[in-house]
C-alpha beads as a LAMMPS data file, in Angstrom:
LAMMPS data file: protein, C-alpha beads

292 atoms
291 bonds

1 atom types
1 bond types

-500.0 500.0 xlo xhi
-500.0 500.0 ylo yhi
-500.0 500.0 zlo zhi

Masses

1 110.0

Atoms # bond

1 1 1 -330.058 -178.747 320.253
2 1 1 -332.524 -176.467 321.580
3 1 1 -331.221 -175.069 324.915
4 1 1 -327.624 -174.794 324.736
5 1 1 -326.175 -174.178 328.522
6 1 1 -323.447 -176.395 328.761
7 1 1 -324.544 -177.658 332.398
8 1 1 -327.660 -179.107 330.903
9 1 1 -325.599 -181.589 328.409
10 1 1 -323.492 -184.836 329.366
11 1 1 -320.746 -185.534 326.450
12 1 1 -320.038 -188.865 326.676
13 1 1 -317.379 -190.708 324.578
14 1 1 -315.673 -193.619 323.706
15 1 1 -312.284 -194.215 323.533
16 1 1 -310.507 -196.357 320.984
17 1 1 -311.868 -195.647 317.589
18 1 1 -313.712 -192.599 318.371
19 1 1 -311.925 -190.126 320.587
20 1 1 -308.256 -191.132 321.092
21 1 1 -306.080 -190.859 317.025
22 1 1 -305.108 -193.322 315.507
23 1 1 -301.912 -194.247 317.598
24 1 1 -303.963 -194.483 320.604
25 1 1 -303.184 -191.058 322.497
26 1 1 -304.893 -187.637 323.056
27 1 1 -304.607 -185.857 320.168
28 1 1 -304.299 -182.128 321.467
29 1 1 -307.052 -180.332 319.730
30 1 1 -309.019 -182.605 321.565
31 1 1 -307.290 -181.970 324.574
32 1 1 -308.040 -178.621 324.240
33 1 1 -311.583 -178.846 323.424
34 1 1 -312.512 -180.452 326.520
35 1 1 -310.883 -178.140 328.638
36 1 1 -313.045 -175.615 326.677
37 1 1 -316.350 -177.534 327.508
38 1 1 -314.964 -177.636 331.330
39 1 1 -314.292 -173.799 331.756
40 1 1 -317.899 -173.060 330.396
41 1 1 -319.381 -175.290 332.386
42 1 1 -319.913 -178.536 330.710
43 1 1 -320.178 -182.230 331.759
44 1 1 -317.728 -184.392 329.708
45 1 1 -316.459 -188.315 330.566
46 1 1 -315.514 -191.228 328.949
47 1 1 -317.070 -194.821 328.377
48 1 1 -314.456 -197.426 327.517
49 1 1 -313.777 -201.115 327.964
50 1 1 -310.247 -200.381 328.919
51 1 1 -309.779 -200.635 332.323
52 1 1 -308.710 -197.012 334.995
53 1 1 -304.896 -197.096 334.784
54 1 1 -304.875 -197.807 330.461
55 1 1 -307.497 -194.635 330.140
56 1 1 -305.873 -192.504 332.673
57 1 1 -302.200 -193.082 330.695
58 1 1 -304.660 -192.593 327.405
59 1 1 -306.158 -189.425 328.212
60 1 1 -302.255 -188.190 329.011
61 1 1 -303.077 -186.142 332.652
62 1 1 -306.226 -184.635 331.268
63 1 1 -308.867 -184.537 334.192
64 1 1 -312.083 -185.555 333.906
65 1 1 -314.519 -184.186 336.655
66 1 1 -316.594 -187.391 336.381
67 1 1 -316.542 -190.610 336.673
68 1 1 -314.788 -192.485 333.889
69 1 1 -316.839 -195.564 332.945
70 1 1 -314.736 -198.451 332.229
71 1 1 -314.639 -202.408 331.548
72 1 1 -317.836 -201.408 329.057
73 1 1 -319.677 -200.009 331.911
74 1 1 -319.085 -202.220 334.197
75 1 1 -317.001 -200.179 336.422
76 1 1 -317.241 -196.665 337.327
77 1 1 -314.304 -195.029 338.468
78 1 1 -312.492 -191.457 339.836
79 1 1 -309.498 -191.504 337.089
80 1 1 -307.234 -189.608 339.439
81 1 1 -308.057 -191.739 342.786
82 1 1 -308.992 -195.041 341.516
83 1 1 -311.523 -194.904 343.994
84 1 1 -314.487 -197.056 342.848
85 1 1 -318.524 -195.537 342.367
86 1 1 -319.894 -198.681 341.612
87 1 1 -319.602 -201.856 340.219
88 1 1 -321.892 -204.595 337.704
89 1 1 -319.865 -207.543 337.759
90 1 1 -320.480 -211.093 336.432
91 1 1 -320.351 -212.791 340.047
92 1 1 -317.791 -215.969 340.490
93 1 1 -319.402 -219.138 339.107
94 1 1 -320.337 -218.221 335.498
95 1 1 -317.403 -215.662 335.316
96 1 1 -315.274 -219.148 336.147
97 1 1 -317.007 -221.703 333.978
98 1 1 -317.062 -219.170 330.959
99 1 1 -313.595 -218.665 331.559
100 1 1 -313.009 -222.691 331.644
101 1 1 -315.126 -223.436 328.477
102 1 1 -313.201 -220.542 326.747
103 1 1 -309.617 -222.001 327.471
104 1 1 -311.693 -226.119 326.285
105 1 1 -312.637 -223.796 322.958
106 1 1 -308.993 -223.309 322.393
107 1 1 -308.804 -219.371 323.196
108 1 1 -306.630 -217.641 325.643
109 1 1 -309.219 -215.387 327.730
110 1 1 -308.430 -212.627 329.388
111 1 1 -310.240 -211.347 332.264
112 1 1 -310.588 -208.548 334.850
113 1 1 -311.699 -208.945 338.329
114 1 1 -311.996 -207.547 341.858
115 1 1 -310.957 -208.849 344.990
116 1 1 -313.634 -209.137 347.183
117 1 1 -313.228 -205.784 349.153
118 1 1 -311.319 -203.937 346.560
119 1 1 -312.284 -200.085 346.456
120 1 1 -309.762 -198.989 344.154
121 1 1 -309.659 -199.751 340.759
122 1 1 -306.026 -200.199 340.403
123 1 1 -306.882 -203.468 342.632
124 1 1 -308.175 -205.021 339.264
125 1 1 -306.046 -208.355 338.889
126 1 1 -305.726 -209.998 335.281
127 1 1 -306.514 -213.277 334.766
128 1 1 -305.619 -215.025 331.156
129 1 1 -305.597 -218.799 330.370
130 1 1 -302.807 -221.163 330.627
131 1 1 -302.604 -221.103 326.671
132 1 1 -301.200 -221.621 324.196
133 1 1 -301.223 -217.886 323.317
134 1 1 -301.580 -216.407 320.252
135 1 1 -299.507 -213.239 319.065
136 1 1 -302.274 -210.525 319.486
137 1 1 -303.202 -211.684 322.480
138 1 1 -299.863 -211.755 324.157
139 1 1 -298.712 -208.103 322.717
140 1 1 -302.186 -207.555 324.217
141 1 1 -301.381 -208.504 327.758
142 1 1 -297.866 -206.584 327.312
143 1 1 -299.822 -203.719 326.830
144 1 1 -301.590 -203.705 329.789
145 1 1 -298.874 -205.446 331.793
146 1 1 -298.114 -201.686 333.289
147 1 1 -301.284 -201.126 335.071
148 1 1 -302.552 -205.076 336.385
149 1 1 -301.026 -207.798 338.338
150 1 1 -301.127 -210.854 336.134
151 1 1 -302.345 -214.379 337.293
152 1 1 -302.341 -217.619 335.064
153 1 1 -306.399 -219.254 335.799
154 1 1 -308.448 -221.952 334.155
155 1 1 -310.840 -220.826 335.956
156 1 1 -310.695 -221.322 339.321
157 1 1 -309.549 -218.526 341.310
158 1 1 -311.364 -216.054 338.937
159 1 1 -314.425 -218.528 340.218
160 1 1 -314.316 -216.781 343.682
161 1 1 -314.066 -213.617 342.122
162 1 1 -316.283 -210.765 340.736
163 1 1 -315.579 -210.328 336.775
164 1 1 -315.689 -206.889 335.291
165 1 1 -315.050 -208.157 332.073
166 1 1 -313.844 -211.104 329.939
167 1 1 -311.901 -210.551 326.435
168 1 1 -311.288 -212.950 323.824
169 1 1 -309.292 -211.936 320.527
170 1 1 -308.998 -215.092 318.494
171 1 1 -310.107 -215.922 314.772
172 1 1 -313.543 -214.613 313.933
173 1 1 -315.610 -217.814 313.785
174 1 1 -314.106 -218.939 316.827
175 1 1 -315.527 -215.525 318.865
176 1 1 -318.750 -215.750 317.619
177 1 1 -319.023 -219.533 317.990
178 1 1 -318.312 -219.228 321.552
179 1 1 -320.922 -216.264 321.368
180 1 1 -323.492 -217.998 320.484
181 1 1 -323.078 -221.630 322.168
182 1 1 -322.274 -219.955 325.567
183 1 1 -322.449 -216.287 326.257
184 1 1 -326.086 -215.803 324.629
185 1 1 -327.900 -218.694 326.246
186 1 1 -326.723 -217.054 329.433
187 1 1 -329.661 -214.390 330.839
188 1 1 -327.286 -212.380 333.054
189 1 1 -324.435 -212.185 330.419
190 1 1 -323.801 -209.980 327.826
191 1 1 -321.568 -210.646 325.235
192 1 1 -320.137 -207.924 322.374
193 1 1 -318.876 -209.343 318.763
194 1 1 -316.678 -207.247 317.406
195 1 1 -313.717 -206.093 314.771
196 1 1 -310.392 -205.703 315.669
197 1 1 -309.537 -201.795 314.677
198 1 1 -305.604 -203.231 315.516
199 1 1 -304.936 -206.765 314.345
200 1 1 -306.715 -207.399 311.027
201 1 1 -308.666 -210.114 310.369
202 1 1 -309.108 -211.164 313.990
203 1 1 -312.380 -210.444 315.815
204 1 1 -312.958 -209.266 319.960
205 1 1 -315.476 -210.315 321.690
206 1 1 -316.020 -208.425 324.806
207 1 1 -318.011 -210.093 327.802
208 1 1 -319.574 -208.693 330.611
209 1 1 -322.453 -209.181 332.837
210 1 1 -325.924 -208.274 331.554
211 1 1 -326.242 -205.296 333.675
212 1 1 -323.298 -203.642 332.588
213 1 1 -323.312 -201.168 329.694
214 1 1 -322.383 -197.687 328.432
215 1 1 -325.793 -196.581 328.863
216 1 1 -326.648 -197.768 332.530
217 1 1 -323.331 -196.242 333.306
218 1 1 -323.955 -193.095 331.478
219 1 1 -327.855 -192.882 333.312
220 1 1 -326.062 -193.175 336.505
221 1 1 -324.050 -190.663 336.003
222 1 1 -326.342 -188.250 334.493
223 1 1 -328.560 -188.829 337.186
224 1 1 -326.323 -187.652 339.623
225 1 1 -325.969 -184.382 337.385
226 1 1 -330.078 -184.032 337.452
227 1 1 -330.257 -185.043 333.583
228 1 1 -331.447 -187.775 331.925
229 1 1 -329.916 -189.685 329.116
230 1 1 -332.398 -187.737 327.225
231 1 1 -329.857 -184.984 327.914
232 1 1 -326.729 -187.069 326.614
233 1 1 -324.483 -186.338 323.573
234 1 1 -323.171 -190.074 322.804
235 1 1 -320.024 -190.647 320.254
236 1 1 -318.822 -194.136 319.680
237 1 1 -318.209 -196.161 317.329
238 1 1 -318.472 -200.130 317.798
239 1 1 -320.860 -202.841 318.905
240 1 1 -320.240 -202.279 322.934
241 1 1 -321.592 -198.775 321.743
242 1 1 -324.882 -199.484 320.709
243 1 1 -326.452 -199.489 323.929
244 1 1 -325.354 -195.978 324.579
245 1 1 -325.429 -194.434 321.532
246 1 1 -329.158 -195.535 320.827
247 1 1 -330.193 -194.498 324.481
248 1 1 -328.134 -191.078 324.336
249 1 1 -330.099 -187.955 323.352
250 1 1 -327.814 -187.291 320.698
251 1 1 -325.611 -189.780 319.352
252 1 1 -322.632 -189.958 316.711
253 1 1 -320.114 -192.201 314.750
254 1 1 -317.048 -191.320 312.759
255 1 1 -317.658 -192.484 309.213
256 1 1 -315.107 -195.792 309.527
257 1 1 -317.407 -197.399 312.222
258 1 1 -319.148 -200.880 311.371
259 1 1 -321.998 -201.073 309.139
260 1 1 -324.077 -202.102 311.511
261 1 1 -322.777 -199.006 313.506
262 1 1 -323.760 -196.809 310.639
263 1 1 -326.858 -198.231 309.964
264 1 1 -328.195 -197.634 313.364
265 1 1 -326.920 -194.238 313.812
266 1 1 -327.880 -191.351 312.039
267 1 1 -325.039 -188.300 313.719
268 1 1 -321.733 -188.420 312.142
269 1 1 -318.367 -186.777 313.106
270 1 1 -314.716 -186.755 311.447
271 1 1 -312.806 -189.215 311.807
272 1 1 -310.087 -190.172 314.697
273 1 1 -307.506 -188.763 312.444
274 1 1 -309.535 -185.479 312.162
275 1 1 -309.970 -185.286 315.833
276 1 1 -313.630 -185.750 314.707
277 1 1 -315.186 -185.345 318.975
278 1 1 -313.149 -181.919 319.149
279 1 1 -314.423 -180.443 316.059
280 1 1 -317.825 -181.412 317.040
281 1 1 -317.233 -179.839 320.801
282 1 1 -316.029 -176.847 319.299
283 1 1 -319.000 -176.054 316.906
284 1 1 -321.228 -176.581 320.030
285 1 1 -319.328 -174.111 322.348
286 1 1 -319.637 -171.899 318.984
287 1 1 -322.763 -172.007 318.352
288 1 1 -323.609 -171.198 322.270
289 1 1 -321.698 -168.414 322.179
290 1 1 -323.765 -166.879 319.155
291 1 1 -326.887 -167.746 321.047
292 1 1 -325.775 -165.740 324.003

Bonds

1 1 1 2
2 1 2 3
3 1 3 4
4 1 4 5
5 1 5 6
6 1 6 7
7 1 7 8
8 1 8 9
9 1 9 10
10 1 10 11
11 1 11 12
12 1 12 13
13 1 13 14
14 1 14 15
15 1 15 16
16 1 16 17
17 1 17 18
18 1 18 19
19 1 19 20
20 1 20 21
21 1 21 22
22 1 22 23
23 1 23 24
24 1 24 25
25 1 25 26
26 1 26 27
27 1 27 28
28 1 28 29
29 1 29 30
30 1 30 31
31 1 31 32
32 1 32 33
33 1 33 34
34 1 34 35
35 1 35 36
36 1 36 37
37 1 37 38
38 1 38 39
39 1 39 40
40 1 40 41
41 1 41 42
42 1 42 43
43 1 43 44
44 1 44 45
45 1 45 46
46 1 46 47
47 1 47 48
48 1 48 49
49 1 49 50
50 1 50 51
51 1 51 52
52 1 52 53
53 1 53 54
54 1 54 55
55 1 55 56
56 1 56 57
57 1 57 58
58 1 58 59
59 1 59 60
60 1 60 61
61 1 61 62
62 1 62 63
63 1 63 64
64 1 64 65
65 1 65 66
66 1 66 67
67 1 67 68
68 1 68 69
69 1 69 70
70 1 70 71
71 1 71 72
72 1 72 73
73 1 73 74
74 1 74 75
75 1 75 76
76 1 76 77
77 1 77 78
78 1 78 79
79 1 79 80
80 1 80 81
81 1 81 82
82 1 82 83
83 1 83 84
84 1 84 85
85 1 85 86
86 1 86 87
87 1 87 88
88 1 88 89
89 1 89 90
90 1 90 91
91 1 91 92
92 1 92 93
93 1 93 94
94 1 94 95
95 1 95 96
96 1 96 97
97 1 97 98
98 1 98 99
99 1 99 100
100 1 100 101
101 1 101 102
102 1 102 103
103 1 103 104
104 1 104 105
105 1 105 106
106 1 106 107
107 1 107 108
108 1 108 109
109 1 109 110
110 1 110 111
111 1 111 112
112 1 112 113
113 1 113 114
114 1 114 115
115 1 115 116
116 1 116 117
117 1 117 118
118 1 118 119
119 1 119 120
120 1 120 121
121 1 121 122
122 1 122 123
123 1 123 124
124 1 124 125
125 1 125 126
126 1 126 127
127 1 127 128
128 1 128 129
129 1 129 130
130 1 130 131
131 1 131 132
132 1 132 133
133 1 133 134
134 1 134 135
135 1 135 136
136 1 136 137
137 1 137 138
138 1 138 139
139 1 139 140
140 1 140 141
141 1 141 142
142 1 142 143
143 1 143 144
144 1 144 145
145 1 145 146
146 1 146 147
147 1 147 148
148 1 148 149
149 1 149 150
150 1 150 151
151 1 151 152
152 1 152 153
153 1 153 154
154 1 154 155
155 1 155 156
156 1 156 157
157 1 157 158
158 1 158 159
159 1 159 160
160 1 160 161
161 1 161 162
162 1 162 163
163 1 163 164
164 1 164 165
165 1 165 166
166 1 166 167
167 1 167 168
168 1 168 169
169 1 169 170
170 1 170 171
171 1 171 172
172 1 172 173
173 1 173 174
174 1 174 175
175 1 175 176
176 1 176 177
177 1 177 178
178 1 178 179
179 1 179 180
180 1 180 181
181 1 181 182
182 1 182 183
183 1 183 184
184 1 184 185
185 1 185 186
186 1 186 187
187 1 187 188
188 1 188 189
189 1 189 190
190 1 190 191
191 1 191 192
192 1 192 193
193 1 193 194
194 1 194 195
195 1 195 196
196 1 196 197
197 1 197 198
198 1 198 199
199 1 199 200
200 1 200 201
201 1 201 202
202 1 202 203
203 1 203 204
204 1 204 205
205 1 205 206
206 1 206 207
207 1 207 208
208 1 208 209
209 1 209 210
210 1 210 211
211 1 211 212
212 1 212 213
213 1 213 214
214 1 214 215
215 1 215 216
216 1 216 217
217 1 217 218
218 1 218 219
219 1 219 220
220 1 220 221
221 1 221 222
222 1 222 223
223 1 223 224
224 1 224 225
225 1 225 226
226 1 226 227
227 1 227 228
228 1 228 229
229 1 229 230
230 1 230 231
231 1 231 232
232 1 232 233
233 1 233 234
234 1 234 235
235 1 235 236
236 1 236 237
237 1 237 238
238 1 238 239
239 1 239 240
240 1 240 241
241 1 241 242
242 1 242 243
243 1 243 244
244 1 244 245
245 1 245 246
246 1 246 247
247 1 247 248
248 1 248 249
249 1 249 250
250 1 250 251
251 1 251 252
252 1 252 253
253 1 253 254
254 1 254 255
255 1 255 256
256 1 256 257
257 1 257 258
258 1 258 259
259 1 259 260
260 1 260 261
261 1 261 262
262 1 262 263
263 1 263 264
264 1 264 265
265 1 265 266
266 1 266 267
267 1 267 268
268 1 268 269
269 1 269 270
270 1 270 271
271 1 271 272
272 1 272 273
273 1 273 274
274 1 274 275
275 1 275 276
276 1 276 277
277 1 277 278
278 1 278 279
279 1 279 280
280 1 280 281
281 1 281 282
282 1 282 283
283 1 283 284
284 1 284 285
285 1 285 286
286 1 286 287
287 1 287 288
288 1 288 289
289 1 289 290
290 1 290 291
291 1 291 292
């Protein structure tokens, strides 16, 4: 990697899939190795589609001295405070008639927004459709149920609204119908396709607007460090990655991500069972210390 002060590198890393084990928590070698990075200096944050309150209980009281960036970059975020860096939301008429044509394709969206005002992002209310509901999406909302107020929409309200980000976990031909016939003829959407790593045989797709992404969010915050994304170590391992992971100086996937994950990114690290980020962080701050 060339010069290896730990102040000249942002770590950067997903959540689900990648960093967190298998039954969605902190493993604590991981734990562990960040602290490491932090006490010699390094930058380290997360870039997630969960929202601040589900990666704050996910990272288990670990603090992050960044920014976390959330809602697939479309929200960037103290974790401890809640108090909001900046926003790139999908502004209230397409957020609402994506979220109406959604609910007339049969799906159960569910969507985060802002109140107009909001500077904390514990103010993020959840919108989902008026059903019917499937299964996975209903344990879905009971597992964020702790950290959102809840409103039933077809639309409407979430019309007047500024949408971080619209889910949809339904049967894959359904997502990527609704993918292609209304997210990608849309210039300031983007849309993410995507495997469900918890409820085989279902598919996620994961919309936002076009400006949000891992990778603006990570250049923002590297900028504010005096680094580039040329100076980013990226580890993800999905779709909503891409962006990041193909920007990112260095990038990585554990060997279970997609194919076309795998065939667009060289790195590789162990696997979220092998705490796969933490052995990597450790060999880094090793191989430092030898060079010192």
């Amino acid at each position: 990697m060339g010069d290896l002060s730990p102040a000249d590198r942002l770590f950067v890393s997903d959540l689900d899939g990648t960093l967190l084990l298998p039954d969605k928590t902190l493993g604590p070698r991981t734990r562990l190795a960040i602290e490491r990075l932090a006490r010699a200096g390094g930058w380290f944050t997360v870039a997630t589609g969960r929202g601040a309150g589900a990666t704050a209980a996910a990272l288990g009281g670990l603090r992050l001295p960044l920014d976390g960036i959330l809602h697939n970059g479309a929200l960037a975020a103290d974790l401890s405070t809640g108090a909001i860096s900046w926003t790139a939301a999908l502004e209230g008429p397409v957020a609402g008639e994506l979220f109406r044509r959604a609910c007339a394709h049969q799906m159960t969206p569910v969507a985060y927004a802002l109140p107009a005002g909001a500077t904390r992002a514990g103010q993020t209310v959840l919108f989902h459709g008026p059903g019917p509901i499937n299964r996975p999406t209903r344990r879905y909302l009971e597992s964020v149920r702790a950290h959102h107020r809840f409103q039933v929409d077809d639309g409407s309200r979430l019309g007047g609204g500024s949408m971080l980000s619209m889910i949809l976990l339904d049967d894959p031909d359904r997502v990527g119908s609704f993918i292609t016939t209304e997210c990608a003829p849309l210039t300031d959407v983007r849309a993410y396709p995507s495997v469900s790593a918890y409820t085989p045989g279902l598919a996620v797709g994961e919309v936002t607007a076009a400006a949000a992404s891992k990778a603006s969010a990570a250049a923002q915050i590297a900028q504010s460090l005096g680094l580039g994304l040329e100076s980013v170590v990226a580890f993800g391992d999905n779709l909503n990655d891409l962006p990041l992971l193909e920007a990112a100086g260095w990038a990585f996937c554990p060997p279970d991500a997609p194919v076309a994950v795998l065939q667009r990114v060289a790195g590789r690290i162990g696997s979220t069972a092998e705490e796969g980020v933490a052995a990597y962080l450790e060999q880094w701050l090793e191989d430092r210390q030898l060079r010192e």
